[in-house]
PDB file of the backbone (N, CA, C, O) and the ligand in Angstrom, with CONECT records:
HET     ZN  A 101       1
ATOM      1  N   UNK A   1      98.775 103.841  91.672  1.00  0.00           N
ATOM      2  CA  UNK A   1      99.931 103.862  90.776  1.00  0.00           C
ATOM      3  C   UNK A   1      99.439 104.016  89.338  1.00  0.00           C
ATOM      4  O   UNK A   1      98.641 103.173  88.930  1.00  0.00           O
ATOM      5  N   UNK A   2      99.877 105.126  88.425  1.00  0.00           N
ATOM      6  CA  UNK A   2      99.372 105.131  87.168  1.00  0.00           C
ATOM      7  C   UNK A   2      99.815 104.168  86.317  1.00  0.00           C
ATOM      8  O   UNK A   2     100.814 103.528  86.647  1.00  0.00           O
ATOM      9  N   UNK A   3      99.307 103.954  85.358  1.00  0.00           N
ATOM     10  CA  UNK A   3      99.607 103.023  84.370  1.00  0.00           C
ATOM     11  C   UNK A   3     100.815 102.987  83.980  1.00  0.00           C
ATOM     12  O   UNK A   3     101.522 101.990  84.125  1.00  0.00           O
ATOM     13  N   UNK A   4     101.255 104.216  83.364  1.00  0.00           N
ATOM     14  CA  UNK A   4     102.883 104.275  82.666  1.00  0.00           C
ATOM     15  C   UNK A   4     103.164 105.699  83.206  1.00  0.00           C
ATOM     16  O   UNK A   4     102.227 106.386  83.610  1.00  0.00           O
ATOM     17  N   UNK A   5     104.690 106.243  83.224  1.00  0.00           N
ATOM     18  CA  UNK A   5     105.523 106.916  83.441  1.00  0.00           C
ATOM     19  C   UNK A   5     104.391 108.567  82.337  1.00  0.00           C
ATOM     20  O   UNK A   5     104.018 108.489  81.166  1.00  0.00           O
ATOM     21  N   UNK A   6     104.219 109.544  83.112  1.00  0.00           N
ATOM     22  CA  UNK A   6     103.522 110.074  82.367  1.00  0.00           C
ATOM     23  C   UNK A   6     104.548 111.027  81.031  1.00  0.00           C
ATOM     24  O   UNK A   6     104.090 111.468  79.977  1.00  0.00           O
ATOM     25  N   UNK A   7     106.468 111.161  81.673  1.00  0.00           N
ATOM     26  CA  UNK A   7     107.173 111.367  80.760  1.00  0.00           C
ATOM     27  C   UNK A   7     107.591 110.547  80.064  1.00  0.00           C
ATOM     28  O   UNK A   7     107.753 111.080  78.966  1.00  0.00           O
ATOM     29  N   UNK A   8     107.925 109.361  80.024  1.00  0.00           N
ATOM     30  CA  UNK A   8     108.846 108.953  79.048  1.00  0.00           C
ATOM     31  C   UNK A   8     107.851 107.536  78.797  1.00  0.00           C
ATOM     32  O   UNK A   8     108.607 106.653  78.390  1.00  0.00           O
ATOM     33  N   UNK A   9     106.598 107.079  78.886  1.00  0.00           N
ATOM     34  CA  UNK A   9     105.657 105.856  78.911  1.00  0.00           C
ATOM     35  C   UNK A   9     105.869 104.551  79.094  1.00  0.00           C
ATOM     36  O   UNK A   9     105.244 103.548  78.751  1.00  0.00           O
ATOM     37  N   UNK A  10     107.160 104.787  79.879  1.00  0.00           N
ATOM     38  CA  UNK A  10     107.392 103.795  80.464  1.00  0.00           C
ATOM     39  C   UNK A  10     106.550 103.108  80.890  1.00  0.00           C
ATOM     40  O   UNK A  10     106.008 103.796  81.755  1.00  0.00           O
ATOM     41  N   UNK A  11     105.748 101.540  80.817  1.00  0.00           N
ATOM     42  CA  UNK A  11     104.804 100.915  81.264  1.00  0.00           C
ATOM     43  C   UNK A  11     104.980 100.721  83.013  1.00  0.00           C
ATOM     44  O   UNK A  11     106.152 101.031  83.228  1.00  0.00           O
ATOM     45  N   UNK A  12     104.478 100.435  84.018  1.00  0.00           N
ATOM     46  CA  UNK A  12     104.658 100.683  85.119  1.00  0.00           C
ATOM     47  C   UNK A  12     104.513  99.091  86.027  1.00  0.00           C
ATOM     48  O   UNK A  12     104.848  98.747  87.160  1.00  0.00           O
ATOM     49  N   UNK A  13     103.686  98.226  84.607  1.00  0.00           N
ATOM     50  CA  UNK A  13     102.958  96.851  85.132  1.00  0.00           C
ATOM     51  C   UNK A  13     103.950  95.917  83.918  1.00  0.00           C
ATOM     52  O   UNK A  13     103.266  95.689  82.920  1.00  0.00           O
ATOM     53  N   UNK A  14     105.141  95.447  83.831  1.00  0.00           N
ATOM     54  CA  UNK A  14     105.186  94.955  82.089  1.00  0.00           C
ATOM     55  C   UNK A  14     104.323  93.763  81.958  1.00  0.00           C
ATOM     56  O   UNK A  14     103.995  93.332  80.852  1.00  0.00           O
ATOM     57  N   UNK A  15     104.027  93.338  82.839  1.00  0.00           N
ATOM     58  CA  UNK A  15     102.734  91.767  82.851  1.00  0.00           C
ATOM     59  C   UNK A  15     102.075  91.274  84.208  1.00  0.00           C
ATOM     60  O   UNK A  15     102.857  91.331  85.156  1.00  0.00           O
ATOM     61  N   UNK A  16     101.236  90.963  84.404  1.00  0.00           N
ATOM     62  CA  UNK A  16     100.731  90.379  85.567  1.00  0.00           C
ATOM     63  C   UNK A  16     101.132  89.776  86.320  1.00  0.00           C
ATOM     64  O   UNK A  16     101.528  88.630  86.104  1.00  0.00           O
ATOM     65  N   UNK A  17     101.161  90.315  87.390  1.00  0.00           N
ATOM     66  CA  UNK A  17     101.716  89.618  88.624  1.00  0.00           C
ATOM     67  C   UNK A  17     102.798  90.132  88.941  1.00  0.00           C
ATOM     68  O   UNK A  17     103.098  89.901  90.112  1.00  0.00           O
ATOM     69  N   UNK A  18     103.968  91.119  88.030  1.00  0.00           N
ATOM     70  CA  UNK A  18     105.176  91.116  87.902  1.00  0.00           C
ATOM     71  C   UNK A  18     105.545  91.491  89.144  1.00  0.00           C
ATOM     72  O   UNK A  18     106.653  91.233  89.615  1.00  0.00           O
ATOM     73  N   UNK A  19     104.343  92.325  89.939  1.00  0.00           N
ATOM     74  CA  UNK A  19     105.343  92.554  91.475  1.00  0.00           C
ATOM     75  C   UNK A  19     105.145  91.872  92.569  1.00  0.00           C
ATOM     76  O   UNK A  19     105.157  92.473  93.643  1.00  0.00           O
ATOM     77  N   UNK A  20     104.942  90.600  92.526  1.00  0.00           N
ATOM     78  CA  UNK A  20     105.197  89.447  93.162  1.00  0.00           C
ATOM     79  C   UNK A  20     106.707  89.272  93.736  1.00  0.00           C
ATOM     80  O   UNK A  20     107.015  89.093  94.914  1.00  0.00           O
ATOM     81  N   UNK A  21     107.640  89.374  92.525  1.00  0.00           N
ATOM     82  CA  UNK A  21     108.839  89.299  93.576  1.00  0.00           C
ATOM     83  C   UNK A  21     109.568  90.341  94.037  1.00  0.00           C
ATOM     84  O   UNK A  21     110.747  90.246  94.376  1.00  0.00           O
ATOM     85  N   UNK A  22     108.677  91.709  94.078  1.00  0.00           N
ATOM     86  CA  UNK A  22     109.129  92.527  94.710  1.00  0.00           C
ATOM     87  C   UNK A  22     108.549  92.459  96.117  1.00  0.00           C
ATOM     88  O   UNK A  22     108.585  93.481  96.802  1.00  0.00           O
ATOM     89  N   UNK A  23     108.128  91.572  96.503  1.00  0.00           N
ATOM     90  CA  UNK A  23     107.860  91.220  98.124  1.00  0.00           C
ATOM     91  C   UNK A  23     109.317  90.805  98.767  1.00  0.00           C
ATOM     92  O   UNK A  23     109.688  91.117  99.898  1.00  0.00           O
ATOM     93  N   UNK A  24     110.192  89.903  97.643  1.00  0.00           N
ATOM     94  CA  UNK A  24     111.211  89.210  98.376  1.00  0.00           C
ATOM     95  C   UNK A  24     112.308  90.324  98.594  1.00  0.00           C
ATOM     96  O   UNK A  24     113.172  90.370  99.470  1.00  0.00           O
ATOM     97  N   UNK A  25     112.101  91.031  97.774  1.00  0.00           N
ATOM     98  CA  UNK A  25     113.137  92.511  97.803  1.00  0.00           C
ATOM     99  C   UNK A  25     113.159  93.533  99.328  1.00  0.00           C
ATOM    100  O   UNK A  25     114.075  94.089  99.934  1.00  0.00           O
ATOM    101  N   UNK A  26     111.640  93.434  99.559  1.00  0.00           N
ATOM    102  CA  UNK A  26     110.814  94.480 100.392  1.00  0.00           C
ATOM    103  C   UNK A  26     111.578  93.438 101.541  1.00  0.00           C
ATOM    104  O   UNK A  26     112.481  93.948 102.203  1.00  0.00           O
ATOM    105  N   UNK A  27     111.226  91.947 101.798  1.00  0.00           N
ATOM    106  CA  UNK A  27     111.918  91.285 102.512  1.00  0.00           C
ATOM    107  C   UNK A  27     113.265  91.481 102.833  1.00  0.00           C
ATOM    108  O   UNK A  27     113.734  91.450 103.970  1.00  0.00           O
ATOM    109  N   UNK A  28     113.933  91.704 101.677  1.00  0.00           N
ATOM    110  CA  UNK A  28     115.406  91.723 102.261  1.00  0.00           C
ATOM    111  C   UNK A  28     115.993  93.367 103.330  1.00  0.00           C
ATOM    112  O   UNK A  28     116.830  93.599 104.203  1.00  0.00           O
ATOM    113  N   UNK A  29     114.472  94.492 102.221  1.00  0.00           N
ATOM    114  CA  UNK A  29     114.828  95.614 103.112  1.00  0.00           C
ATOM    115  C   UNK A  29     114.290  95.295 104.764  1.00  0.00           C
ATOM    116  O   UNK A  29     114.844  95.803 105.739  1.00  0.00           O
ATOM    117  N   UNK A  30     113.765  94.878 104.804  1.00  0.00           N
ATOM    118  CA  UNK A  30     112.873  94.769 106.203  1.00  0.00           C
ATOM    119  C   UNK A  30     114.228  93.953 107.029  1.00  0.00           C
ATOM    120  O   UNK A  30     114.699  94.485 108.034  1.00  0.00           O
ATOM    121  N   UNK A  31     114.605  93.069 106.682  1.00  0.00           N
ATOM    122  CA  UNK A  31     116.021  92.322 107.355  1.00  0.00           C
ATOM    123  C   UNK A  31     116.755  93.150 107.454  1.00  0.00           C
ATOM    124  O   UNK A  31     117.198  93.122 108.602  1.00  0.00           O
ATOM    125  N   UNK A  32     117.235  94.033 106.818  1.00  0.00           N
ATOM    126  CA  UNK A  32     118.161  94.709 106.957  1.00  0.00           C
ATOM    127  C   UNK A  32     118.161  95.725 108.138  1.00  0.00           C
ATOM    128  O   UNK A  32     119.056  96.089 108.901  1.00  0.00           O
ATOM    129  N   UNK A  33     116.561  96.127 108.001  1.00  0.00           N
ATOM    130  CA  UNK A  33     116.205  97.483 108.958  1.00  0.00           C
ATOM    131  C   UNK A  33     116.323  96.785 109.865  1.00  0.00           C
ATOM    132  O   UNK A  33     117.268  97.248 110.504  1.00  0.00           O
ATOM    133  N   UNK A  34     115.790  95.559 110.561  1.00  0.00           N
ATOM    134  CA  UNK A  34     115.774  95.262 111.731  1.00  0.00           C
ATOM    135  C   UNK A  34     116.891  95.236 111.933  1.00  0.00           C
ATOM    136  O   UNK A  34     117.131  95.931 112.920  1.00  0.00           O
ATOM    137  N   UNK A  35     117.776  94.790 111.519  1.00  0.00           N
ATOM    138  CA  UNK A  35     119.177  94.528 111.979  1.00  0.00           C
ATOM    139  C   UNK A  35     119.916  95.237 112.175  1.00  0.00           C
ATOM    140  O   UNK A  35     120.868  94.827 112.838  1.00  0.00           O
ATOM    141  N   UNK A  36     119.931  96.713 111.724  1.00  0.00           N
ATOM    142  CA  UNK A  36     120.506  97.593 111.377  1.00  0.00           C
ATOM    143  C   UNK A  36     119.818  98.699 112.873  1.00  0.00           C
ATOM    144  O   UNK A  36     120.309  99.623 113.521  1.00  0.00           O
ATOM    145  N   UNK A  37     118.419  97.946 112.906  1.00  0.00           N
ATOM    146  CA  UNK A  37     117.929  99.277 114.146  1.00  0.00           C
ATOM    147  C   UNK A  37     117.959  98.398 115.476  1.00  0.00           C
ATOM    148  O   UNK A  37     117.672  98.845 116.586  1.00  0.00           O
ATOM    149  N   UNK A  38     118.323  97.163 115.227  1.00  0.00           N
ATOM    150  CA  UNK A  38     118.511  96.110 116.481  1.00  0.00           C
ATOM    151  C   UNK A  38     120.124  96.752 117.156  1.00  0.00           C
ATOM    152  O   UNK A  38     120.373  96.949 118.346  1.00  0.00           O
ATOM    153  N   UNK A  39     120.718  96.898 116.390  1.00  0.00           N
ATOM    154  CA  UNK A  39     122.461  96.783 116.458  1.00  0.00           C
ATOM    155  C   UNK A  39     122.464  98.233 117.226  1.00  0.00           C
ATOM    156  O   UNK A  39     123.096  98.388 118.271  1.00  0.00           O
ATOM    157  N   UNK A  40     121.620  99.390 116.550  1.00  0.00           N
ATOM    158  CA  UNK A  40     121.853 100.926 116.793  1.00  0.00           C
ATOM    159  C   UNK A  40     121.310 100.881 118.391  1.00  0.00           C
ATOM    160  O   UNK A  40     121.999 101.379 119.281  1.00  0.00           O
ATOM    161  N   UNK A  41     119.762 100.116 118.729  1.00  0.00           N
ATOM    162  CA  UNK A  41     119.729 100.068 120.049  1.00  0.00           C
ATOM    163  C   UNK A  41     120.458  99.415 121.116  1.00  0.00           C
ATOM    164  O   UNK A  41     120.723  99.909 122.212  1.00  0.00           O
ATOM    165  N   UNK A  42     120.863  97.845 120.545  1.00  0.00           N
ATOM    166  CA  UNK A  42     121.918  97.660 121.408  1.00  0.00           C
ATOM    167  C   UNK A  42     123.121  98.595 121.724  1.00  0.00           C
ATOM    168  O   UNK A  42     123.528  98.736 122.877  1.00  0.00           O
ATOM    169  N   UNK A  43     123.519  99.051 120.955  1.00  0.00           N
ATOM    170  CA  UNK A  43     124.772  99.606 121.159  1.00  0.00           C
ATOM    171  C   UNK A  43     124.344 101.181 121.590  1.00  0.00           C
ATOM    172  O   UNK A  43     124.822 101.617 122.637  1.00  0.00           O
ATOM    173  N   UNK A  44     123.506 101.981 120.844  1.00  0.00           N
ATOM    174  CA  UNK A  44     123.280 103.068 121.725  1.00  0.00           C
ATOM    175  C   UNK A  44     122.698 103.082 123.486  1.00  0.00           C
ATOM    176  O   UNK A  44     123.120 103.853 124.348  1.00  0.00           O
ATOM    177  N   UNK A  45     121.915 102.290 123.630  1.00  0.00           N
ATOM    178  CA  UNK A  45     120.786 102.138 124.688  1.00  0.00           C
ATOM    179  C   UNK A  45     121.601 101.153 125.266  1.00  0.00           C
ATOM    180  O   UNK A  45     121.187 101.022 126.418  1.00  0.00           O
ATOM    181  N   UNK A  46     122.492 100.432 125.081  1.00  0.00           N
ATOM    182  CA  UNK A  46     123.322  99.995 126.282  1.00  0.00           C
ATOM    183  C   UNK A  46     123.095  98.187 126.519  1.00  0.00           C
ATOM    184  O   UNK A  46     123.608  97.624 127.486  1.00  0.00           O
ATOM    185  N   UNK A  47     122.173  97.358 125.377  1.00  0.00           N
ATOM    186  CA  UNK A  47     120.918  96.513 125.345  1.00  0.00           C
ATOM    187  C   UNK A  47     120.186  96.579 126.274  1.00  0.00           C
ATOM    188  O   UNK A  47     120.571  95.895 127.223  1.00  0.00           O
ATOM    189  N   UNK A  48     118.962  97.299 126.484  1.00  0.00           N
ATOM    190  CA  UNK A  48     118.176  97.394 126.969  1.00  0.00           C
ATOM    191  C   UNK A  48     116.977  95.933 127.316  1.00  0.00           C
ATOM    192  O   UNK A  48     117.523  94.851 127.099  1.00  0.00           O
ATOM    193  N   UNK A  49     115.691  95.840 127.738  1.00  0.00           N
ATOM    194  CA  UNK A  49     114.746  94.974 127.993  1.00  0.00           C
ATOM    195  C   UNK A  49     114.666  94.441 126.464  1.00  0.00           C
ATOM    196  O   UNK A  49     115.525  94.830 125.673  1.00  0.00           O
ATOM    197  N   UNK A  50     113.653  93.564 126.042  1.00  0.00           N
ATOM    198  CA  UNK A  50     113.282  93.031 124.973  1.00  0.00           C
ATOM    199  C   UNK A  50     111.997  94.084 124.266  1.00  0.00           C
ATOM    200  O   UNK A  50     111.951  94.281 123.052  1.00  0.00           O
ATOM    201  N   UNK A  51     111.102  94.636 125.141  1.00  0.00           N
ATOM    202  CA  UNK A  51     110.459  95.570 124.806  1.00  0.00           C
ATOM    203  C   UNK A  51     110.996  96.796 124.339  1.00  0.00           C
ATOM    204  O   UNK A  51     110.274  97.757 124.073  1.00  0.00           O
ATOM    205  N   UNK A  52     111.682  96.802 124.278  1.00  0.00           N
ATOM    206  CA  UNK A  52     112.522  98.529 123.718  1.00  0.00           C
ATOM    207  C   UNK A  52     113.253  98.067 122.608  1.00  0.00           C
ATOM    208  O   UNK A  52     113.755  98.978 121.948  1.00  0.00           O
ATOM    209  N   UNK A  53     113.452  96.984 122.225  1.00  0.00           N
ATOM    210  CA  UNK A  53     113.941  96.431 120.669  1.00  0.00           C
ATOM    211  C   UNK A  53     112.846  96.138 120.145  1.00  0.00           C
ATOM    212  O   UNK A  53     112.783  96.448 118.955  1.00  0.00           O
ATOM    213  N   UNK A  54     111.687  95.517 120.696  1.00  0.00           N
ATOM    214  CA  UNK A  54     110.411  95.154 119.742  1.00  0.00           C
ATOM    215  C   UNK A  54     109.847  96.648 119.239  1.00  0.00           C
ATOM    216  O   UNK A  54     109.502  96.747 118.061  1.00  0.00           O
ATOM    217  N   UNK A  55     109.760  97.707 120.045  1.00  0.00           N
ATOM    218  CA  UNK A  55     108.984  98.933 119.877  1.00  0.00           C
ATOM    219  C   UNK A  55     110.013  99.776 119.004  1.00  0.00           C
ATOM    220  O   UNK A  55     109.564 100.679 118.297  1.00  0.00           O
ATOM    221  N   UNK A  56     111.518  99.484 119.032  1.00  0.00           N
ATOM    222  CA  UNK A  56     112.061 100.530 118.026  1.00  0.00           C
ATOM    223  C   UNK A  56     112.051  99.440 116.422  1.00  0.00           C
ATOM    224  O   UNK A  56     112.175  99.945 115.307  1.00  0.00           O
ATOM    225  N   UNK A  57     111.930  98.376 116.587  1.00  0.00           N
ATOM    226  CA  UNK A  57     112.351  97.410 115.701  1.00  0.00           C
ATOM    227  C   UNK A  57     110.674  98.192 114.532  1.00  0.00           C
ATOM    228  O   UNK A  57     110.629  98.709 113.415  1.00  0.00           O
ATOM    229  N   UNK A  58     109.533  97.852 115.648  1.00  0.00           N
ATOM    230  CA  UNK A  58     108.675  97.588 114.712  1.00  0.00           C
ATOM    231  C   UNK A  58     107.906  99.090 114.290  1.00  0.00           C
ATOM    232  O   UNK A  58     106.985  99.042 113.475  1.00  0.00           O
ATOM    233  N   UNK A  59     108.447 100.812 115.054  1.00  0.00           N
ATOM    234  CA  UNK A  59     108.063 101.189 114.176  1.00  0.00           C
ATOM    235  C   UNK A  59     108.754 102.267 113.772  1.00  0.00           C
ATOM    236  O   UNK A  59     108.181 103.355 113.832  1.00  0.00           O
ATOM    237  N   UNK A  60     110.052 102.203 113.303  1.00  0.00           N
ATOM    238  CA  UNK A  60     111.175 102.260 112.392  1.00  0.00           C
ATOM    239  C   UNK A  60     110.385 101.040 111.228  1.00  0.00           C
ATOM    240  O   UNK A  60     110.065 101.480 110.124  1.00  0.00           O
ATOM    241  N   UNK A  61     110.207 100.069 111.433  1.00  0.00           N
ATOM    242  CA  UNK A  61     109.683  99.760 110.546  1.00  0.00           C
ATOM    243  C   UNK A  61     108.594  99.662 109.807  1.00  0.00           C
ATOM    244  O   UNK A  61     108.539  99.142 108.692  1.00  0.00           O
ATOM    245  N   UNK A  62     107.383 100.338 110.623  1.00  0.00           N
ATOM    246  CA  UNK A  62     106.470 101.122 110.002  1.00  0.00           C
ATOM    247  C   UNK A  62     106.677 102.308 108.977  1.00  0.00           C
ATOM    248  O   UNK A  62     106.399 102.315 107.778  1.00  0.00           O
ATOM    249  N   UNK A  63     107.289 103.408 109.825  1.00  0.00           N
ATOM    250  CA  UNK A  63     107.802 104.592 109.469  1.00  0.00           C
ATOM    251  C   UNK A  63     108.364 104.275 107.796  1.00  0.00           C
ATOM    252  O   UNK A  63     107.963 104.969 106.861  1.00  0.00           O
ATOM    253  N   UNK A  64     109.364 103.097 107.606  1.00  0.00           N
ATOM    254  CA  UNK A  64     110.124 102.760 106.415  1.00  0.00           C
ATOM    255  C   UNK A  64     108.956 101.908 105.484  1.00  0.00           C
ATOM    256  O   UNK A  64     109.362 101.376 104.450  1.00  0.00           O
ATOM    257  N   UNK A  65     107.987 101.823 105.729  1.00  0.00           N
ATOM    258  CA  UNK A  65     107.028 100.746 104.930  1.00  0.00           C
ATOM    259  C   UNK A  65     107.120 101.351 103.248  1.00  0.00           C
ATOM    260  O   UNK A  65     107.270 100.831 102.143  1.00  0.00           O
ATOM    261  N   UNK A  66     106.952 102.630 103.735  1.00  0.00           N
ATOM    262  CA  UNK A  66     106.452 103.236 101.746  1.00  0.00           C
ATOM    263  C   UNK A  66     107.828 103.081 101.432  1.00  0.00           C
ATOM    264  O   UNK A  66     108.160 102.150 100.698  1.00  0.00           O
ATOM    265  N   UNK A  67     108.712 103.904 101.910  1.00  0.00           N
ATOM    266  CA  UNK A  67     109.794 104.049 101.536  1.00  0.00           C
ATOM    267  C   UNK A  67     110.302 102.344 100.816  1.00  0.00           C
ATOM    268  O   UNK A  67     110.930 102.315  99.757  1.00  0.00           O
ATOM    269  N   UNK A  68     109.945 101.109 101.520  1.00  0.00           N
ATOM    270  CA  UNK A  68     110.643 100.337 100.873  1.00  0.00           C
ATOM    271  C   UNK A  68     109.746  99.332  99.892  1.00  0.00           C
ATOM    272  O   UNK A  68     110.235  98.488  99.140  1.00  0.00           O
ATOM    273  N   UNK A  69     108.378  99.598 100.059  1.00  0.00           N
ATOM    274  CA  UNK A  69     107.785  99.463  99.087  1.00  0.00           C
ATOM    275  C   UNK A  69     107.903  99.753  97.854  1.00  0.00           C
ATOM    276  O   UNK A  69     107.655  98.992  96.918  1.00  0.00           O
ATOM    277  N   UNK A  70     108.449 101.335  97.758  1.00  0.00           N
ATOM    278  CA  UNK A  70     108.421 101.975  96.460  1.00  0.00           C
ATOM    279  C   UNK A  70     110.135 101.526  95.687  1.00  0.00           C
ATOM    280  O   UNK A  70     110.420 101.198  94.535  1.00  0.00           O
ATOM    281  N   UNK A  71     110.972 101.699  96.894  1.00  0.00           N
ATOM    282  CA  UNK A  71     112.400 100.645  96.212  1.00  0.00           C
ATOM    283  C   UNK A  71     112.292  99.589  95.777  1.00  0.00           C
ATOM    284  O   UNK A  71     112.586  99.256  94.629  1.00  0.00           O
ATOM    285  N   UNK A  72     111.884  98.957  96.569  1.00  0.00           N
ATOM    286  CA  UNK A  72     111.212  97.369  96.141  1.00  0.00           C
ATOM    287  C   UNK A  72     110.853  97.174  94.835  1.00  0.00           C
ATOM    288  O   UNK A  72     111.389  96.283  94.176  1.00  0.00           O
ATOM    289  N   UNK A  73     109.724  98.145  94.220  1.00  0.00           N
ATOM    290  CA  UNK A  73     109.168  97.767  93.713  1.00  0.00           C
ATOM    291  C   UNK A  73     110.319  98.454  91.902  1.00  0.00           C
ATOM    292  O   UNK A  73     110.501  97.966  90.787  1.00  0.00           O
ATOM    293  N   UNK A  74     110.662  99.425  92.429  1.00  0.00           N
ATOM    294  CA  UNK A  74     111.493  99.970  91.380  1.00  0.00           C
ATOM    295  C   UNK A  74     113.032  99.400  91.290  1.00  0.00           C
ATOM    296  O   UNK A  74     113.829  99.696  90.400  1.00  0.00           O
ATOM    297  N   UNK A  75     113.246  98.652  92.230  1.00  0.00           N
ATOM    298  CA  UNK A  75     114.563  97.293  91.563  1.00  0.00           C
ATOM    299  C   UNK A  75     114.230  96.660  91.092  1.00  0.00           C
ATOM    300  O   UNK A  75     114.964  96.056  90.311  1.00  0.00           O
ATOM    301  N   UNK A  76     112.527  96.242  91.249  1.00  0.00           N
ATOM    302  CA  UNK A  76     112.227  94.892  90.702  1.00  0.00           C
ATOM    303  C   UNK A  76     112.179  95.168  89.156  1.00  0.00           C
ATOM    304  O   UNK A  76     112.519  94.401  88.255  1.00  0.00           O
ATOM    305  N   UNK A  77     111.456  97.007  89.018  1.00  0.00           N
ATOM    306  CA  UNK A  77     111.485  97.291  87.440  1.00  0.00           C
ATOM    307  C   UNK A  77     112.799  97.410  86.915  1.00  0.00           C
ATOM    308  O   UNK A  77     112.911  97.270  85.697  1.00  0.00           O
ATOM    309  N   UNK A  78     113.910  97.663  87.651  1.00  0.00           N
ATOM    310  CA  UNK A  78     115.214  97.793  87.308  1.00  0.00           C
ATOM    311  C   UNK A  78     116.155  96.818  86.707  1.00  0.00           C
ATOM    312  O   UNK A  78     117.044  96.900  85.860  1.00  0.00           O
ATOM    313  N   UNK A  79     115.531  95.629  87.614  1.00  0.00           N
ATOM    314  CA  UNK A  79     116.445  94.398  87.798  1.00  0.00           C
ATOM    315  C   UNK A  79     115.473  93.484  86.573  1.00  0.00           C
ATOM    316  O   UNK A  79     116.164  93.186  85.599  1.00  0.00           O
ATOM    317  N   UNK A  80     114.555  93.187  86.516  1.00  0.00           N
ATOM    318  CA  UNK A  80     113.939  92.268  85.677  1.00  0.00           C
ATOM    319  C   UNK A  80     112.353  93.017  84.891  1.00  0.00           C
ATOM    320  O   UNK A  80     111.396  92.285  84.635  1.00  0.00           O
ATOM    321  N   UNK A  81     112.332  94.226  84.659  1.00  0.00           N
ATOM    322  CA  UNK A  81     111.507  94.667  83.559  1.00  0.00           C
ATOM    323  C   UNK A  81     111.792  95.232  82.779  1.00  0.00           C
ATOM    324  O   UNK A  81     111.022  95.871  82.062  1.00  0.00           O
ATOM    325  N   UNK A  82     113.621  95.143  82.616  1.00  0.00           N
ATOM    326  CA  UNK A  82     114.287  95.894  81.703  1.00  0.00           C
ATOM    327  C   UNK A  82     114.240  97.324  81.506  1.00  0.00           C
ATOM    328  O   UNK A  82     114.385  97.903  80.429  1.00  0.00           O
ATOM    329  N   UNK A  83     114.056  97.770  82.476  1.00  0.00           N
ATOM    330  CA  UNK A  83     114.240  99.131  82.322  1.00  0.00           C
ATOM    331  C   UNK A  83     115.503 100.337  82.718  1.00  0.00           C
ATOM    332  O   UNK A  83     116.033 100.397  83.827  1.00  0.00           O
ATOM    333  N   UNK A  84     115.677 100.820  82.102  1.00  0.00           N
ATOM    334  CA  UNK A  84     117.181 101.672  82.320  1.00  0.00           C
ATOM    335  C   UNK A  84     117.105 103.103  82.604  1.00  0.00           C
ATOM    336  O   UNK A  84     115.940 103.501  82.630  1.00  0.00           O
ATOM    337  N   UNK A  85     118.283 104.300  82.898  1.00  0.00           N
ATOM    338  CA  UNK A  85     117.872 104.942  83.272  1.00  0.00           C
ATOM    339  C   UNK A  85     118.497 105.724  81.846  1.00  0.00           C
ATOM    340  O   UNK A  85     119.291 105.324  80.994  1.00  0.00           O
ATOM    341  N   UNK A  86     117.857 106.845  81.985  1.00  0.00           N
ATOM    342  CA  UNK A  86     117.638 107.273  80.187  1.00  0.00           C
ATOM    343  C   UNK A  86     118.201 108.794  80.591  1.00  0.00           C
ATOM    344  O   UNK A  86     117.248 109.511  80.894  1.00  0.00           O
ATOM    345  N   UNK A  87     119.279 109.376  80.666  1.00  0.00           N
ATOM    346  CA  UNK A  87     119.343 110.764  81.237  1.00  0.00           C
ATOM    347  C   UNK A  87     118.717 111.948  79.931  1.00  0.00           C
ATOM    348  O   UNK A  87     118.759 113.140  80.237  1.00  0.00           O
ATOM    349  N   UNK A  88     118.137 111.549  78.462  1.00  0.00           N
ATOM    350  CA  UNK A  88     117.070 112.453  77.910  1.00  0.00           C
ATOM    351  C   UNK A  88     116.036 112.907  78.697  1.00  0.00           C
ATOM    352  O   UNK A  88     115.758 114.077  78.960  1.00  0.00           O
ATOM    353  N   UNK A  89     115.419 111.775  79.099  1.00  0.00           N
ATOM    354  CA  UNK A  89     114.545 111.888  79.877  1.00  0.00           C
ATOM    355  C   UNK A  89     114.415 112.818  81.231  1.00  0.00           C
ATOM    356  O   UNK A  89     113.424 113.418  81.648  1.00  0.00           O
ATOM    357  N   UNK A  90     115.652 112.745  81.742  1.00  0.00           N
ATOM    358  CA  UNK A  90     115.799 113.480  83.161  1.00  0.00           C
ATOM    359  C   UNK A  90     115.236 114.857  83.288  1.00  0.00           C
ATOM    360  O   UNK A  90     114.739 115.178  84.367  1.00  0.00           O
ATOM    361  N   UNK A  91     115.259 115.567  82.452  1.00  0.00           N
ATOM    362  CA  UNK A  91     114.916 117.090  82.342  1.00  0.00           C
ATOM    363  C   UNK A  91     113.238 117.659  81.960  1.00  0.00           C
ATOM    364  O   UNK A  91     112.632 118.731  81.944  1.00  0.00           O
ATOM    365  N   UNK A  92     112.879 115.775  81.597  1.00  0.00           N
ATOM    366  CA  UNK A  92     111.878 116.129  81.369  1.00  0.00           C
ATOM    367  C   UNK A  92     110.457 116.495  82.290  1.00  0.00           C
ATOM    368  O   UNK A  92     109.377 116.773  81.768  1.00  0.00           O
ATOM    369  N   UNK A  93     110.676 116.437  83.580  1.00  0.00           N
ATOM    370  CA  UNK A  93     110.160 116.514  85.200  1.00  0.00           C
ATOM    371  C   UNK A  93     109.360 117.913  85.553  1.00  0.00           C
ATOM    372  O   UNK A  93     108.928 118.107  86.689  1.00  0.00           O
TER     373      UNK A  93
HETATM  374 ZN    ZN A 101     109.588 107.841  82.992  1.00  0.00          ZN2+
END
């Protein structure tokens, strides 16, 4: 991950440690997926064995790891590093 935003220098770290509570975020996505891919197999697959919810549960939730890493980590800059979205900036890509 680079230091800052290479358009607009946005800092990327605002202090140490800061993505600590983007674990609890990553947490809430991970609850969600399971629940969300628990519900789709029950109800598509008819509830199947316990092994066919552990194997879609866990890699659907592999598959989603970056993906909710990188949300995670950009609510956490959203929500508490003060950062906003700047539409000057947008064009600058
Ligand atoms: Zn930027």
């Amino acid at each position: 991950m680079p230091v800052s935003c290479p358009v607009c220098d946005q800092t990327y770290e605002p202090e140490p440690g800061f993505y600590f509570g983007a674990m609890y975020i990553s947490f809430a996505f991970s609850t969600g997926i399971m629940l969300v891919v628990g519900l789709l197999v029950y109800n598509l697959l008819g509830d199947p064995d316990t092994w066919v919810y552990v194997t879609a549960v866990a890699l659907v939730s592999l598959l989603l790891t970056p993906l909710s890493l990188r949300y995670s980590r950009t609510l956490m800059l959203y929500l508490f590093g003060g950062t906003r979205y700047d539409p000057k900036y947008a064009a600058g890509r």
